[in-house]
mmCIF file of the N, C-alpha and C atoms, coordinates in Angstrom:
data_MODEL
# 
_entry.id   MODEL 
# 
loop_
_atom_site.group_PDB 
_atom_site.id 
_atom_site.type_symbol 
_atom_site.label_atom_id 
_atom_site.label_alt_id 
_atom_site.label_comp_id 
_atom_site.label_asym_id 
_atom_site.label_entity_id 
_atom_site.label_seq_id 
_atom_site.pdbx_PDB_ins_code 
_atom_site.Cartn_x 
_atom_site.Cartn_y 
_atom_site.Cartn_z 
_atom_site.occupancy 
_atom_site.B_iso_or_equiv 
_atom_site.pdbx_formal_charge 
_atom_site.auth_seq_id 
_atom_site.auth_comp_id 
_atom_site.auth_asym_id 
_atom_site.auth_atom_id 
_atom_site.pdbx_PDB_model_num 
ATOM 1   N N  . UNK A 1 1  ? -14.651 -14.251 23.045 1.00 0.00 ? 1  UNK A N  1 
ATOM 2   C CA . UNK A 1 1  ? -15.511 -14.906 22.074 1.00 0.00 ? 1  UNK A CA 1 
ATOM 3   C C  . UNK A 1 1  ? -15.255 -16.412 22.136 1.00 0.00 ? 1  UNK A C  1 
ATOM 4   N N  . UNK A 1 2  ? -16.369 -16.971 22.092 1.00 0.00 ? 2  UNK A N  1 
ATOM 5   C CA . UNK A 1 2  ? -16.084 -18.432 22.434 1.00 0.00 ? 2  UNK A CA 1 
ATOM 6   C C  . UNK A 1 2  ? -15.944 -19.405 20.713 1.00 0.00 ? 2  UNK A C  1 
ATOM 7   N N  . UNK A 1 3  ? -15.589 -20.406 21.251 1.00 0.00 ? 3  UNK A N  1 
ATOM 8   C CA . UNK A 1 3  ? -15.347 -21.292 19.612 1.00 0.00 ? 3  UNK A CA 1 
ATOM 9   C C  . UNK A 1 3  ? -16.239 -21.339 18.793 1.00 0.00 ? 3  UNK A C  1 
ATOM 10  N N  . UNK A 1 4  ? -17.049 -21.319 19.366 1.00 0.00 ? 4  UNK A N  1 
ATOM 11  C CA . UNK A 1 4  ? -18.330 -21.327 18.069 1.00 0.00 ? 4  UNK A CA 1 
ATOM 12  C C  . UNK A 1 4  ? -18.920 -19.943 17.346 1.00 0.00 ? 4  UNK A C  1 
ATOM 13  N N  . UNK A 1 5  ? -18.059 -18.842 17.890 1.00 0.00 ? 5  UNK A N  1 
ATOM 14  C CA . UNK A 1 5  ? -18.508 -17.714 17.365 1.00 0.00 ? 5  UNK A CA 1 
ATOM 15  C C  . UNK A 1 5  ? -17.755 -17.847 16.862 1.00 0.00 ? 5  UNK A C  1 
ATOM 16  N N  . UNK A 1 6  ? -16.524 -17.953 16.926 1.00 0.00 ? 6  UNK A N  1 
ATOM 17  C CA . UNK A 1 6  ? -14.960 -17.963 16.186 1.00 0.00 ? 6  UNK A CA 1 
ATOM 18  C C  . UNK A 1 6  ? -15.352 -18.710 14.744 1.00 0.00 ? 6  UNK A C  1 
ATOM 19  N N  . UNK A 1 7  ? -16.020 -20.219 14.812 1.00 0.00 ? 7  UNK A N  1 
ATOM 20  C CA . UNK A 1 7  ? -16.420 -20.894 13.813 1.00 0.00 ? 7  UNK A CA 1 
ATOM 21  C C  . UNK A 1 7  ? -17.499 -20.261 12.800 1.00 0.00 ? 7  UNK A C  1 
ATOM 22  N N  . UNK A 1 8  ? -18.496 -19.459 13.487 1.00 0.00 ? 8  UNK A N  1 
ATOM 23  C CA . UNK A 1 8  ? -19.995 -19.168 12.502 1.00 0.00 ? 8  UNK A CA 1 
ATOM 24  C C  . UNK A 1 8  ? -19.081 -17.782 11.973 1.00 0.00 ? 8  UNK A C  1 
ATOM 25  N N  . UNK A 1 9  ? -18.026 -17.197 12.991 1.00 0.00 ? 9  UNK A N  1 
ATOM 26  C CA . UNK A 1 9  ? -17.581 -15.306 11.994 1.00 0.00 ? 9  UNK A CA 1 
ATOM 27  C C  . UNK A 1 9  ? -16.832 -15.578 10.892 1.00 0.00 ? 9  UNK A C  1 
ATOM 28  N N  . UNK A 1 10 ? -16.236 -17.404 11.081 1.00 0.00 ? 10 UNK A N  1 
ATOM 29  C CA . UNK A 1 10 ? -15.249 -17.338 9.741  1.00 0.00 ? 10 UNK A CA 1 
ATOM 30  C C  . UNK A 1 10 ? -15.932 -17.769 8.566  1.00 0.00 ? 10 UNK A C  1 
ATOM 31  N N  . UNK A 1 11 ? -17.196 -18.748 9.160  1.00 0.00 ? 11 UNK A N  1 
ATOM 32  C CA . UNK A 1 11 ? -18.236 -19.237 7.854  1.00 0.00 ? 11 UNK A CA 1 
ATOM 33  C C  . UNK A 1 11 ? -18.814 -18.304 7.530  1.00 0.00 ? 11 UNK A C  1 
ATOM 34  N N  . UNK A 1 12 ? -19.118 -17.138 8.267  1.00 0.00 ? 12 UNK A N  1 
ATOM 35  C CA . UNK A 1 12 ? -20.130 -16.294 7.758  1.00 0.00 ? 12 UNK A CA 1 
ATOM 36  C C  . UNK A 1 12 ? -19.096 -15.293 7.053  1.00 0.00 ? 12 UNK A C  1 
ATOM 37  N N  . UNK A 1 13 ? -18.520 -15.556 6.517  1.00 0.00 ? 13 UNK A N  1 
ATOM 38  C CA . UNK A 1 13 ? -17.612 -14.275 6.134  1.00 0.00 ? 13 UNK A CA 1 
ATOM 39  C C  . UNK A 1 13 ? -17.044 -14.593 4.654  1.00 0.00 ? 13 UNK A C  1 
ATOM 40  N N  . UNK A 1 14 ? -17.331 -15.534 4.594  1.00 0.00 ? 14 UNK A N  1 
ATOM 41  C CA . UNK A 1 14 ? -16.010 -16.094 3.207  1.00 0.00 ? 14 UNK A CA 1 
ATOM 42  C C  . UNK A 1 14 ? -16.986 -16.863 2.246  1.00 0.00 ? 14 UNK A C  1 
ATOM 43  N N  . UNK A 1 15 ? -16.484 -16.799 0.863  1.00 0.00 ? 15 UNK A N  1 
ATOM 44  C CA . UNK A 1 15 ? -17.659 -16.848 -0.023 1.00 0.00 ? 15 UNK A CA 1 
ATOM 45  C C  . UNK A 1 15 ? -17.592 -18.680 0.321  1.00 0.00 ? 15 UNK A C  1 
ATOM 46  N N  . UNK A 1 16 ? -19.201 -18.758 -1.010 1.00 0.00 ? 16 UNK A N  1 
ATOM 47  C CA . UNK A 1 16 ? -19.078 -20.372 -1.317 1.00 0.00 ? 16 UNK A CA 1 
ATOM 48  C C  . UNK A 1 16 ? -18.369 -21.164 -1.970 1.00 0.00 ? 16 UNK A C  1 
ATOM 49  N N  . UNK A 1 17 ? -17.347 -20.582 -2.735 1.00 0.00 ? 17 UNK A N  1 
ATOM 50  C CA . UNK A 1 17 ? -16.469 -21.866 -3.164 1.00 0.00 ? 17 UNK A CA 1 
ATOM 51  C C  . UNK A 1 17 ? -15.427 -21.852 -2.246 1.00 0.00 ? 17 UNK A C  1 
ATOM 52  N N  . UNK A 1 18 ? -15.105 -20.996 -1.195 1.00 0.00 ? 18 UNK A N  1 
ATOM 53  C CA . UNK A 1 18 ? -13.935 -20.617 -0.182 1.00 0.00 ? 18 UNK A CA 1 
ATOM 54  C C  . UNK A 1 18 ? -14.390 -22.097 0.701  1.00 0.00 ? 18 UNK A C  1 
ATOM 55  N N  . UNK A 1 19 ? -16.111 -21.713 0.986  1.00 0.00 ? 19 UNK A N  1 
ATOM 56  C CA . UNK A 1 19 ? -16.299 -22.641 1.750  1.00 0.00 ? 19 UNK A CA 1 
ATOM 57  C C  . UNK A 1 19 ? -16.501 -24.252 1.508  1.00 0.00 ? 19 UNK A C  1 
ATOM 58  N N  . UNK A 1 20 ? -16.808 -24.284 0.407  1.00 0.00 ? 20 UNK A N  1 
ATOM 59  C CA . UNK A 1 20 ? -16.641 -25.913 -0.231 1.00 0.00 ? 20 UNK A CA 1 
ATOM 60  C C  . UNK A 1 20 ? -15.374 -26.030 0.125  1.00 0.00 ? 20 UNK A C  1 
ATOM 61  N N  . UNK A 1 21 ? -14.153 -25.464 -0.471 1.00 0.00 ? 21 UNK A N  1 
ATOM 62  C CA . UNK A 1 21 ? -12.958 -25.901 -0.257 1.00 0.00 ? 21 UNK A CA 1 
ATOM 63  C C  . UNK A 1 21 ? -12.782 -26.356 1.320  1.00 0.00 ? 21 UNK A C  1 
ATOM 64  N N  . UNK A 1 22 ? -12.654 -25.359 1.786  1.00 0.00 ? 22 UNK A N  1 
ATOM 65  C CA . UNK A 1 22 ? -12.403 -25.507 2.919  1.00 0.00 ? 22 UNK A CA 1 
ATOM 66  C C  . UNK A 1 22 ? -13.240 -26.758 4.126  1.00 0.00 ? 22 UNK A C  1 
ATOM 67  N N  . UNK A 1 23 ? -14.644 -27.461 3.897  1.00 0.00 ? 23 UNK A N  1 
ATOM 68  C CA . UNK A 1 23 ? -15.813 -28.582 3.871  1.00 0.00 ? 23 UNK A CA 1 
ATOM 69  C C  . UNK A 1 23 ? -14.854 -29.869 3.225  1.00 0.00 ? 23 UNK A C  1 
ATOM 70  N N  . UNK A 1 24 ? -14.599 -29.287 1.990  1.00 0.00 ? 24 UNK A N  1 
ATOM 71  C CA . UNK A 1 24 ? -13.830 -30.782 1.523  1.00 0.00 ? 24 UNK A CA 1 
ATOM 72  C C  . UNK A 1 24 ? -12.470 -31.302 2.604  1.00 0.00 ? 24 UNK A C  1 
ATOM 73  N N  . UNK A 1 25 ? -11.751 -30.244 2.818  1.00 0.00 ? 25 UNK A N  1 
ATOM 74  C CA . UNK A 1 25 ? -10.484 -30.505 3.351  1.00 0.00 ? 25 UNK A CA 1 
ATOM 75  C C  . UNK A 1 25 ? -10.760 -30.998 5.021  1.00 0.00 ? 25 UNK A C  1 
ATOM 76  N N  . UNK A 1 26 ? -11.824 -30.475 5.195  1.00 0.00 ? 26 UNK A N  1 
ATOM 77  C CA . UNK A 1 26 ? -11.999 -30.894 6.896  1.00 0.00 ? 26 UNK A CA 1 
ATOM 78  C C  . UNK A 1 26 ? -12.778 -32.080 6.756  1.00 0.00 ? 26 UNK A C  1 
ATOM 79  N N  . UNK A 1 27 ? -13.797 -32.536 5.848  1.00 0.00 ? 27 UNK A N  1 
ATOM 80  C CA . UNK A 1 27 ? -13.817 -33.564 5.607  1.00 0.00 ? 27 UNK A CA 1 
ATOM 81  C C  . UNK A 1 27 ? -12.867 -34.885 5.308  1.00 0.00 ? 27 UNK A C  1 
ATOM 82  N N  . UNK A 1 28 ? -12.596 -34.435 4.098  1.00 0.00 ? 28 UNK A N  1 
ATOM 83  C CA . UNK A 1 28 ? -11.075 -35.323 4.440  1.00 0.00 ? 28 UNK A CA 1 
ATOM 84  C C  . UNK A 1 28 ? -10.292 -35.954 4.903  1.00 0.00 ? 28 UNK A C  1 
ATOM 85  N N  . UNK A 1 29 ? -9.905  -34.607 5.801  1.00 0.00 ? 29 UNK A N  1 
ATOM 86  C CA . UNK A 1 29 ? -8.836  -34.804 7.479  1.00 0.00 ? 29 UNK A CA 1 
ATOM 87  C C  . UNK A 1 29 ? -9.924  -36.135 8.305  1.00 0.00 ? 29 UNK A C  1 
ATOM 88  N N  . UNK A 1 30 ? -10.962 -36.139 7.745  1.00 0.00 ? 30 UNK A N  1 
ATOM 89  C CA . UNK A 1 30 ? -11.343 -37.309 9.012  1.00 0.00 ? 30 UNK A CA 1 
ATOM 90  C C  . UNK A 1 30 ? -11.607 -38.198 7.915  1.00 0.00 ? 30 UNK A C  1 
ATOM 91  N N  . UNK A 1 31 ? -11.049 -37.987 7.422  1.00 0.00 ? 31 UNK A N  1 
ATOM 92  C CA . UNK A 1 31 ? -11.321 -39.829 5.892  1.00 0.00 ? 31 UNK A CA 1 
ATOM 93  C C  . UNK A 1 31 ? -12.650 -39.989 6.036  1.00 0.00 ? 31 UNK A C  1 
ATOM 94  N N  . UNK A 1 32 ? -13.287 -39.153 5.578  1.00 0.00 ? 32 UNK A N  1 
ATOM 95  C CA . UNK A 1 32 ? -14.802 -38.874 4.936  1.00 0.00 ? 32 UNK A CA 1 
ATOM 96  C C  . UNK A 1 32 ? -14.367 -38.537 3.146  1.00 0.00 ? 32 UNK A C  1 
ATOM 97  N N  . UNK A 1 33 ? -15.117 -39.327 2.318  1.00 0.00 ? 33 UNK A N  1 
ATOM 98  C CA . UNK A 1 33 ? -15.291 -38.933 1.335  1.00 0.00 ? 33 UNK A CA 1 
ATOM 99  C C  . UNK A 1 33 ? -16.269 -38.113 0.742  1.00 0.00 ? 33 UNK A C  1 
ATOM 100 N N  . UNK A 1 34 ? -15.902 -36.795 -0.033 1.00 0.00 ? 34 UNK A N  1 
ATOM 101 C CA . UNK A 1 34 ? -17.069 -35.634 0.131  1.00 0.00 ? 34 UNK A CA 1 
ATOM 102 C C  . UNK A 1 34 ? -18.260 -36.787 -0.554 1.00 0.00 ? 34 UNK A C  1 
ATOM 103 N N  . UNK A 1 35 ? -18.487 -37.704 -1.855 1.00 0.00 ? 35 UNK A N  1 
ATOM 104 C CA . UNK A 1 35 ? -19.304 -38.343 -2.393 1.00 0.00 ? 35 UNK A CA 1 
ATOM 105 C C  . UNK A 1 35 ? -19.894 -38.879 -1.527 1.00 0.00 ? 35 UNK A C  1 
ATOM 106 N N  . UNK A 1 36 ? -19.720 -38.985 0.077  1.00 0.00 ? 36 UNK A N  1 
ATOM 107 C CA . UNK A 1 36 ? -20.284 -39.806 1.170  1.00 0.00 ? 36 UNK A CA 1 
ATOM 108 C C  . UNK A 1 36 ? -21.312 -38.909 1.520  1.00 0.00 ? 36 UNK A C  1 
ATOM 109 N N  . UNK A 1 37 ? -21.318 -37.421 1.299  1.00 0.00 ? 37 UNK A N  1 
ATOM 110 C CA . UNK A 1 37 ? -22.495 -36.732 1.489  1.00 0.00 ? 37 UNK A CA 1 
ATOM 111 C C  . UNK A 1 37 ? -23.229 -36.113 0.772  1.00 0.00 ? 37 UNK A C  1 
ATOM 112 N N  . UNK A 1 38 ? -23.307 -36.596 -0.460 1.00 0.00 ? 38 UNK A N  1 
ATOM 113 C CA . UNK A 1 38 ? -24.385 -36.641 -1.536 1.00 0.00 ? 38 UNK A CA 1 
ATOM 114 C C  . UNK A 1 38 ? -24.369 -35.304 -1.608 1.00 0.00 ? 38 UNK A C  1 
ATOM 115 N N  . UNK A 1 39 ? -25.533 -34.946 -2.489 1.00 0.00 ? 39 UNK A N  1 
ATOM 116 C CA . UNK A 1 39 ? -26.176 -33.377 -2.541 1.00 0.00 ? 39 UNK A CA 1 
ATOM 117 C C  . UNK A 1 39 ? -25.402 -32.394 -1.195 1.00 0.00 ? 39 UNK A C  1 
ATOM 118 N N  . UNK A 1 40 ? -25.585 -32.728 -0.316 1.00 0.00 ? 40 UNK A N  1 
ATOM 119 C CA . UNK A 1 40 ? -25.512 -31.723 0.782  1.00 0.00 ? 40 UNK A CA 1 
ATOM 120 C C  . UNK A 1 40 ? -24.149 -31.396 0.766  1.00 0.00 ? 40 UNK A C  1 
ATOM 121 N N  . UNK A 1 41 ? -22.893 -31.742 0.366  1.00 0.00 ? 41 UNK A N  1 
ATOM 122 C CA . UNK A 1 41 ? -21.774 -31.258 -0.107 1.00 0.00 ? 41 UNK A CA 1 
ATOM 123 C C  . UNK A 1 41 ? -22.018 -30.191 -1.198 1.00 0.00 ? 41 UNK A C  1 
ATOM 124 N N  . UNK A 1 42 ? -22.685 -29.960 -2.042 1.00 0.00 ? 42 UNK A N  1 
ATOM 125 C CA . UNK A 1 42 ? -22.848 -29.128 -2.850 1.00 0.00 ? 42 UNK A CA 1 
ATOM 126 C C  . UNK A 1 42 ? -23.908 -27.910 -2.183 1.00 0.00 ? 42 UNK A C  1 
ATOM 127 N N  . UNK A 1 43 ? -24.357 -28.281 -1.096 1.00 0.00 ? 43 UNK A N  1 
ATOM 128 C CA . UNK A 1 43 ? -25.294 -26.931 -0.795 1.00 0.00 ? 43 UNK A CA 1 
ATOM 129 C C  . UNK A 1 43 ? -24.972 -26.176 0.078  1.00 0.00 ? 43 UNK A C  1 
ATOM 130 N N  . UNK A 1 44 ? -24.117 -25.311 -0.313 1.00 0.00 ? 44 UNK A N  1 
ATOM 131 C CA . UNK A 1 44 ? -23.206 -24.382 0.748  1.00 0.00 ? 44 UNK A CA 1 
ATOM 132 C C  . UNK A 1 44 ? -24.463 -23.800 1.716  1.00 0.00 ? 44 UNK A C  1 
ATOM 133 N N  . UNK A 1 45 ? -25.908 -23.496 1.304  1.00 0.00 ? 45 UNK A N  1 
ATOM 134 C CA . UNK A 1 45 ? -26.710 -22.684 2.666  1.00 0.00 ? 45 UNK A CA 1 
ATOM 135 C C  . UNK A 1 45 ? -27.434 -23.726 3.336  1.00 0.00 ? 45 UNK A C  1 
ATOM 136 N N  . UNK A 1 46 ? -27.176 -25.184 2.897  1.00 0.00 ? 46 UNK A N  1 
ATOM 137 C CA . UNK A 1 46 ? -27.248 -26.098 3.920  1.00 0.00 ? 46 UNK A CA 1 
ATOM 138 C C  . UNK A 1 46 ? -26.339 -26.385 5.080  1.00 0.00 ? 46 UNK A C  1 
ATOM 139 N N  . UNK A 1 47 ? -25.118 -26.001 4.464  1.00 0.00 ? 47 UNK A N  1 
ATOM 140 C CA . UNK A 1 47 ? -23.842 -26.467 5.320  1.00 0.00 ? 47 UNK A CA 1 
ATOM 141 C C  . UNK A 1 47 ? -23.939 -24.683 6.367  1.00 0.00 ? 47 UNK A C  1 
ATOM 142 N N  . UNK A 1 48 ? -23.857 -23.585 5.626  1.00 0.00 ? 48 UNK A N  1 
ATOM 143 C CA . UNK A 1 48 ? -24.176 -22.332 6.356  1.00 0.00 ? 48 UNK A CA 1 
ATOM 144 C C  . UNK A 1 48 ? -24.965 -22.590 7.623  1.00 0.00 ? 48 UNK A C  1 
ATOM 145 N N  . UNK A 1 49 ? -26.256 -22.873 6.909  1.00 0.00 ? 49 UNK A N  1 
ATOM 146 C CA . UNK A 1 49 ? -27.104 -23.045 8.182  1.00 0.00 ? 49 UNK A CA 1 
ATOM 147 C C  . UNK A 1 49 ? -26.636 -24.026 9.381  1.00 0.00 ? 49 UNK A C  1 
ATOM 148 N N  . UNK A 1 50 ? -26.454 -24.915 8.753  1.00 0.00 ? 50 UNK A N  1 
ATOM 149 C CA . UNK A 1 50 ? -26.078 -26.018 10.085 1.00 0.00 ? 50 UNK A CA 1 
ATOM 150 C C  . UNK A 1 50 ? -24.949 -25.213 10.482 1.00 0.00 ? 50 UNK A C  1 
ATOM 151 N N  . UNK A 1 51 ? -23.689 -24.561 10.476 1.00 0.00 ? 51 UNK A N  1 
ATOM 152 C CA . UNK A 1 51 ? -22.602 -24.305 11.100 1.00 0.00 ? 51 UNK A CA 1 
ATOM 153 C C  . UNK A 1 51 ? -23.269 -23.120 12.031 1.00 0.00 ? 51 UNK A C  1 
ATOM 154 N N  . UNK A 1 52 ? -24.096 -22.429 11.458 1.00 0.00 ? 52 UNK A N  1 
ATOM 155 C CA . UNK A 1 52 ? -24.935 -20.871 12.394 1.00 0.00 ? 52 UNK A CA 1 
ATOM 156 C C  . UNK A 1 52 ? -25.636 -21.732 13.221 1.00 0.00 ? 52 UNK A C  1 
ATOM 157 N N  . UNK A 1 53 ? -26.143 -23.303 13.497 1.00 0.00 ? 53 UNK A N  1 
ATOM 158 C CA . UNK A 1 53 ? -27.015 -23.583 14.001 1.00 0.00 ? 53 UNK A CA 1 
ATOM 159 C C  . UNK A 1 53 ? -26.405 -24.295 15.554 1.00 0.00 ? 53 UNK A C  1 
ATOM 160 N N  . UNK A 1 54 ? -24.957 -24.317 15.211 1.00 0.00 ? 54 UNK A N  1 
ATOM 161 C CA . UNK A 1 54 ? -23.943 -25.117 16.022 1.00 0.00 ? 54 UNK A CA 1 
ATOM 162 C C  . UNK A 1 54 ? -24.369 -24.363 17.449 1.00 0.00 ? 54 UNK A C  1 
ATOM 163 N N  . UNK A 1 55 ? -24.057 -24.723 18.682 1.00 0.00 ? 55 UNK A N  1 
ATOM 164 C CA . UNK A 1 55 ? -23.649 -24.675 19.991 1.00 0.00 ? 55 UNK A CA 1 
ATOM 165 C C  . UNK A 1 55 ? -22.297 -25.107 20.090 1.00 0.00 ? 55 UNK A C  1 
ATOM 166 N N  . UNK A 1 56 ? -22.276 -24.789 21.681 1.00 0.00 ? 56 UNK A N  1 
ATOM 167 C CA . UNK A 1 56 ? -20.842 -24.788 22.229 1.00 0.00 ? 56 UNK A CA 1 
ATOM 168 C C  . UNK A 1 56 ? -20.818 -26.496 22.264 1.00 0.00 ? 56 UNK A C  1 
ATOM 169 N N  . UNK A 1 57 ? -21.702 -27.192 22.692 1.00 0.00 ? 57 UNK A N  1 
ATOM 170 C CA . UNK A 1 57 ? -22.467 -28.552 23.098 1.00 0.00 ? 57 UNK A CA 1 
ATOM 171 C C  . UNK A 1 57 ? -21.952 -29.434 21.845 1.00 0.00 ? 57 UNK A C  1 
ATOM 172 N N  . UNK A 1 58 ? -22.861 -29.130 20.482 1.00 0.00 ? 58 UNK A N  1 
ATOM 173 C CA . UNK A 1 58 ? -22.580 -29.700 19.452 1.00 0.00 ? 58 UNK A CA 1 
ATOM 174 C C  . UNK A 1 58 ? -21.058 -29.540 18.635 1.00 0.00 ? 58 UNK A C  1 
ATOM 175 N N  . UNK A 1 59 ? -19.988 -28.291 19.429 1.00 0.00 ? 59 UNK A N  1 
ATOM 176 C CA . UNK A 1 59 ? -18.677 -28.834 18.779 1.00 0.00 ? 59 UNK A CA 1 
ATOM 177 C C  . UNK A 1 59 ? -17.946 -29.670 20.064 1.00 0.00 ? 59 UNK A C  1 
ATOM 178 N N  . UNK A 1 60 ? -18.488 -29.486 20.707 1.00 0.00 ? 60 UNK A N  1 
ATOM 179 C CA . UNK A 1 60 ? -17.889 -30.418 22.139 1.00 0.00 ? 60 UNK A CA 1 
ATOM 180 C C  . UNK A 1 60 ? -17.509 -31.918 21.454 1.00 0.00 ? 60 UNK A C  1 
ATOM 181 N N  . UNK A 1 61 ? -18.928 -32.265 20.634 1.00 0.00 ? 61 UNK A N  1 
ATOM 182 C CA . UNK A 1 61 ? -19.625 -33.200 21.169 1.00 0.00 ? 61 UNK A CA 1 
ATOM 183 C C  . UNK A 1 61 ? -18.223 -33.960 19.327 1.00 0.00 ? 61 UNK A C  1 
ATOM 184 N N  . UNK A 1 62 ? -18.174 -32.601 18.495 1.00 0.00 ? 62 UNK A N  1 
ATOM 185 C CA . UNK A 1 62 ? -17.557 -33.764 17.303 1.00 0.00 ? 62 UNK A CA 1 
ATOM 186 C C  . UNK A 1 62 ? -15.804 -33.375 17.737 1.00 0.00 ? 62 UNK A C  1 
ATOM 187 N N  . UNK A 1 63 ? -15.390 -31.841 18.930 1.00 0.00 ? 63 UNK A N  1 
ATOM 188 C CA . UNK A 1 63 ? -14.163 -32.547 19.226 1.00 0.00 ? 63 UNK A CA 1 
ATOM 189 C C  . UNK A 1 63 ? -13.813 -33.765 19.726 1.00 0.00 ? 63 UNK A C  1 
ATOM 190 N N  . UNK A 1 64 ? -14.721 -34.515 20.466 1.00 0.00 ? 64 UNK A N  1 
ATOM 191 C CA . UNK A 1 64 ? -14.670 -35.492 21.267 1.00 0.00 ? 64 UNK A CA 1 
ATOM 192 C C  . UNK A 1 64 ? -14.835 -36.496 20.437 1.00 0.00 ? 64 UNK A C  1 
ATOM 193 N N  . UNK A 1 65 ? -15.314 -36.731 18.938 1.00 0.00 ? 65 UNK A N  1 
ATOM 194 C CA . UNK A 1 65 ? -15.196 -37.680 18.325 1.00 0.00 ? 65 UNK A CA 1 
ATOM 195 C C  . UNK A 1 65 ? -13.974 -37.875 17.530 1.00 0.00 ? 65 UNK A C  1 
ATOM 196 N N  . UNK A 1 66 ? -13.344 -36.169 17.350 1.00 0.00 ? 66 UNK A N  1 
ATOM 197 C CA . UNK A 1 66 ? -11.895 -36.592 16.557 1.00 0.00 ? 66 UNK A CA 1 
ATOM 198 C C  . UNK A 1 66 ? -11.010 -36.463 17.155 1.00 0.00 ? 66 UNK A C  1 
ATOM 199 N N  . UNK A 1 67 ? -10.792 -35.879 18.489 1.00 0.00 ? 67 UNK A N  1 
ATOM 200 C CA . UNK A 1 67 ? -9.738  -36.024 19.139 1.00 0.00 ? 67 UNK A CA 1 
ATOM 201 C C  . UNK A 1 67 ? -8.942  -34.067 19.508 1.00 0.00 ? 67 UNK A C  1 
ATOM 202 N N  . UNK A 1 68 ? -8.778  -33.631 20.518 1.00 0.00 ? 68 UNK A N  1 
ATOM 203 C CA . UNK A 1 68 ? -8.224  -32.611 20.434 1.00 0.00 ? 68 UNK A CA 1 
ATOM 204 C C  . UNK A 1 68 ? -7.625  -31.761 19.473 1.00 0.00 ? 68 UNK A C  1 
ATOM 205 N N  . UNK A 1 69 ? -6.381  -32.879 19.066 1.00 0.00 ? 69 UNK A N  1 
ATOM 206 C CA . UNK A 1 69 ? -5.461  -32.377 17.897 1.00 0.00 ? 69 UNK A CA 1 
ATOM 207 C C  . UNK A 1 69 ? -5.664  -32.108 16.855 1.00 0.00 ? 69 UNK A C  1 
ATOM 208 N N  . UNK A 1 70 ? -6.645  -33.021 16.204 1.00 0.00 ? 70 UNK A N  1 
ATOM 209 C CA . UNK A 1 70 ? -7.297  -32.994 15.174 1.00 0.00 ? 70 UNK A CA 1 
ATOM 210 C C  . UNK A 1 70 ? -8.087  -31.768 14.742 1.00 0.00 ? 70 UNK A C  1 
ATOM 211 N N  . UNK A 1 71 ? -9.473  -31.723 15.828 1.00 0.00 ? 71 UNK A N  1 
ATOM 212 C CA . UNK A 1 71 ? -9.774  -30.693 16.076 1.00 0.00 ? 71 UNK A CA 1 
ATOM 213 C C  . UNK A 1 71 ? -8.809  -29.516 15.865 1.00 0.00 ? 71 UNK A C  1 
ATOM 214 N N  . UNK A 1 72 ? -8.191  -28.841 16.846 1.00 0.00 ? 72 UNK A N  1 
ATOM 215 C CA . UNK A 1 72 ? -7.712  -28.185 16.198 1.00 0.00 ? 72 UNK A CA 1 
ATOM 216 C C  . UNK A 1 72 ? -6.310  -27.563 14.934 1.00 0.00 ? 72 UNK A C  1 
ATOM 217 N N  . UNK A 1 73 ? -6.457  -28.510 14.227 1.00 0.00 ? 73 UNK A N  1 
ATOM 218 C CA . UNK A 1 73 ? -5.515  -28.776 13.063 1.00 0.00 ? 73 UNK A CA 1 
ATOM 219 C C  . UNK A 1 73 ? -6.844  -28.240 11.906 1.00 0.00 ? 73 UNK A C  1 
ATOM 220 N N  . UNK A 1 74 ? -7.923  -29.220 12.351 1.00 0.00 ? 74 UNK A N  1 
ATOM 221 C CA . UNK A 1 74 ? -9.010  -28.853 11.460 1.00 0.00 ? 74 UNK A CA 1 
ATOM 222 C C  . UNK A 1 74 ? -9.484  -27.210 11.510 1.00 0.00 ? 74 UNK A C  1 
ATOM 223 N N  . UNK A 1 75 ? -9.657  -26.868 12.585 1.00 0.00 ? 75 UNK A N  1 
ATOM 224 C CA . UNK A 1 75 ? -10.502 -25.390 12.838 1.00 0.00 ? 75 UNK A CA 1 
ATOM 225 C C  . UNK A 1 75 ? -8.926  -24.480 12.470 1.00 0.00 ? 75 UNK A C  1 
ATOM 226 N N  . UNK A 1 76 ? -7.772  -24.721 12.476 1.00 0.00 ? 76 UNK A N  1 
ATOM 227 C CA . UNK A 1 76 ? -6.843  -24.086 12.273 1.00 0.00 ? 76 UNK A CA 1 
ATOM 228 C C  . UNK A 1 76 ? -6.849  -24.201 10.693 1.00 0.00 ? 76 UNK A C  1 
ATOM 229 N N  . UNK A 1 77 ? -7.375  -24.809 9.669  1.00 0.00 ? 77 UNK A N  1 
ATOM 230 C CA . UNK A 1 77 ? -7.366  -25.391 8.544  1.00 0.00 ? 77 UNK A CA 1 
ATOM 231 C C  . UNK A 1 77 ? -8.506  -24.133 7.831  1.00 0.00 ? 77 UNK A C  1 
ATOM 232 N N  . UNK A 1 78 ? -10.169 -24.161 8.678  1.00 0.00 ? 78 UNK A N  1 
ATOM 233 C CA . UNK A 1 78 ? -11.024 -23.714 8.152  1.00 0.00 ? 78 UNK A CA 1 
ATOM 234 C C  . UNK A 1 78 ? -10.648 -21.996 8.391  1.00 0.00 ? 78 UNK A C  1 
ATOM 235 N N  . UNK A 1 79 ? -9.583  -21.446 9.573  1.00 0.00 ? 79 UNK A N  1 
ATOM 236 C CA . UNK A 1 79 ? -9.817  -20.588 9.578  1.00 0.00 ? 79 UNK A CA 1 
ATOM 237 C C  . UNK A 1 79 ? -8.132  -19.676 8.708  1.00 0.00 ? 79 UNK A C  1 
ATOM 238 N N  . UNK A 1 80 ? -7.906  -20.738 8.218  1.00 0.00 ? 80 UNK A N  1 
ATOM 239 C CA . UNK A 1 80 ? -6.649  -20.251 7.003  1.00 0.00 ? 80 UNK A CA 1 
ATOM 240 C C  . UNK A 1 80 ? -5.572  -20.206 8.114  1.00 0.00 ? 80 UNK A C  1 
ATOM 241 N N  . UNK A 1 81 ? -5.043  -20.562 9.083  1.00 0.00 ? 81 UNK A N  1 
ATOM 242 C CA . UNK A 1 81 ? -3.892  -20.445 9.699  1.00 0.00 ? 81 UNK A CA 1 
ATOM 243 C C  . UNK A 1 81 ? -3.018  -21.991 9.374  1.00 0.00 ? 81 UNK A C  1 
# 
């Protein structure tokens, strides 16, 4: 199973305040303030959809903006390890 299934089986699985939490904290980790994303922090089947909407391409594309480690510190974060 590749990363992005790994990513949509753990979003698709765990309720919406599991998943806010877990949105805030990976937000965070990259010094994003959740108030930096208005409404759409609060709309968990906005954030749903976009994570079901991901490719292999589009997490390529934001490991490569935070850095390996990060990355996975973060996806180790969302998936409770």
């Amino acid at each position: 199973m590749n990363n992005t299934e790994n990513l949509k089986n753990t979003v698709s699985s765990i309720d919406d305040e599991a998943l806010r939490l877990k949105v805030e904290a990976v937000i965070t980790a990259l010094g994003i303030s959740p108030n930096a994303l208005g409404q759409k922090f609060n709309d968990m089947s906005f954030i749903r959809n976009a994570v079901m909407n991901m490719n292999e391409q589009d997490l390529y594309n934001i490991i490569s903006v935070v850095g390996t480690e990060n990355a996975q510190s973060i996806l180790g974060n969302i998936q409770g390890k």
